[in-house]
C-alpha positions in Angstrom: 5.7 72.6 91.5 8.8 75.4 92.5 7.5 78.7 93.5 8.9 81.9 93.0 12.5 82.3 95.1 12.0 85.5 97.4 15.3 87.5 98.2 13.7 86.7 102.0 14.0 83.2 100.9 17.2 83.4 100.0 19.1 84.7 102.9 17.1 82.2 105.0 18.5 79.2 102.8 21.8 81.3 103.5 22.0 81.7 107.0 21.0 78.1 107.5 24.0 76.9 105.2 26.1 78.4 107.5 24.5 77.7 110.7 24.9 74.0 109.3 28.6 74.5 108.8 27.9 74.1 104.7 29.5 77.1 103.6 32.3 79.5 104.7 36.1 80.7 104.2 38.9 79.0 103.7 38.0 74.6 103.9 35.1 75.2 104.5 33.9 76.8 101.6 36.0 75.0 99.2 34.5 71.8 98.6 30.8 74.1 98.1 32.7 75.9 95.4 34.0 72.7 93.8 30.6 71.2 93.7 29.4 74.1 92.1 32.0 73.8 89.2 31.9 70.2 88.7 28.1 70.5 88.3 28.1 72.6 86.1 31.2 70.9 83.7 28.8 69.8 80.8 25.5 71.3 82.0 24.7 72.6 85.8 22.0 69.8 86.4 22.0 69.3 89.7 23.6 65.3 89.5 26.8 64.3 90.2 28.6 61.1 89.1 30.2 60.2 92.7 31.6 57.2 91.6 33.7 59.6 88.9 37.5 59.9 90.6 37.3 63.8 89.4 34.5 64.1 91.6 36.1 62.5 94.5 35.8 64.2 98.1 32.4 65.6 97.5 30.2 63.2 98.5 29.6 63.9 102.4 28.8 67.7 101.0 26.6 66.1 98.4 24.4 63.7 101.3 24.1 66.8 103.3 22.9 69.3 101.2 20.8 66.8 100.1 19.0 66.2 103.5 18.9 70.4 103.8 17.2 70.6 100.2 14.7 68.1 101.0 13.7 68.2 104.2 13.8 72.0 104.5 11.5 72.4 101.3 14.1 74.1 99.2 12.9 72.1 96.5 9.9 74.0 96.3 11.9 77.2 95.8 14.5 75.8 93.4 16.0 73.3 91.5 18.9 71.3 92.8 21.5 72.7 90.5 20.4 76.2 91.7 20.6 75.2 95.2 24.3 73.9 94.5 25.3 77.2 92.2 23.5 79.1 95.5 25.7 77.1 97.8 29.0 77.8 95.6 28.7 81.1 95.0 27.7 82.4 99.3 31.3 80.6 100.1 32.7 82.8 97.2 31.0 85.7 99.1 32.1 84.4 102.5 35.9 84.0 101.2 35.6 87.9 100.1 34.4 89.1 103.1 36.9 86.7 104.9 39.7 88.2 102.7 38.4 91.8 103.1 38.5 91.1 107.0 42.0 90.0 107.2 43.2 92.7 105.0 42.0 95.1 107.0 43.3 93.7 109.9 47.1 93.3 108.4 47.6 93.9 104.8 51.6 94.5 105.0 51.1 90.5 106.2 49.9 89.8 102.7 53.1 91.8 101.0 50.9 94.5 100.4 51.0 98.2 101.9 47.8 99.3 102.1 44.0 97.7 102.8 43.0 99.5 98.9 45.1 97.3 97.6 44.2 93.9 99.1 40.5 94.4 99.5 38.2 92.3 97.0 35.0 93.9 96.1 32.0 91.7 95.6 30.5 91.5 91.7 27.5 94.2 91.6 
């Protein structure tokens, strides 16, 4: 039986995908945003065809979420296709913030003059 996801629930699952090294800028965050997509090409179902070549690379991130969804009782919370859109879409966030970071820090370094025009705001 899934219970009702808290927003208290949620930032826990958060903050233990990226104590875990799950999610995150740049690499690390990629492959989390890839298996978000590919999930969700024909239905987001939460099962992925590893032995697919177009789903090649994602299988280490696919055995270790799965040991964080099960052992941590996420299943109770949510399904495994949201805990895969949930994973996808915090390294989105993470790459923002990562982006919004490093503008700030040097946007003429990105060819642009000012931090207003480099900054990325987050969907509402």
């Amino acid at each position: 039986m899934v219970e009702c996801l808290s927003k208290l629930d949620m930032e826990k699952i958060k903050a233990a995908l990226k104590a875990n090294g799950l999610v995150g800028p740049a690499n690390l965050g990629a492959p989390a945003v890839r298996l978000g997509f590919h999930d969700c090409v024909g239905g987001c179902d939460g099962c992925l065809n590893l032995n697919n070549k177009d789903n090649a690379g994602l299988g280490n991130l696919v055995k270790e979420l799965e040991v964080h969804y099960t052992e941590e009782g996420y299943s109770k919370l949510l399904s495994r296709a949201d805990f895969w859109a949930l994973t996808a879409t915090y390294s989105v966030e993470l790459a923002i913030d990562h982006n919004n970071k490093m503008c700030k820090q040097s946007p003429k370094k990105f060819g642009l003059s000012n931090y207003e025009s480099c900054k990325i705001d987050r969907p509402a």
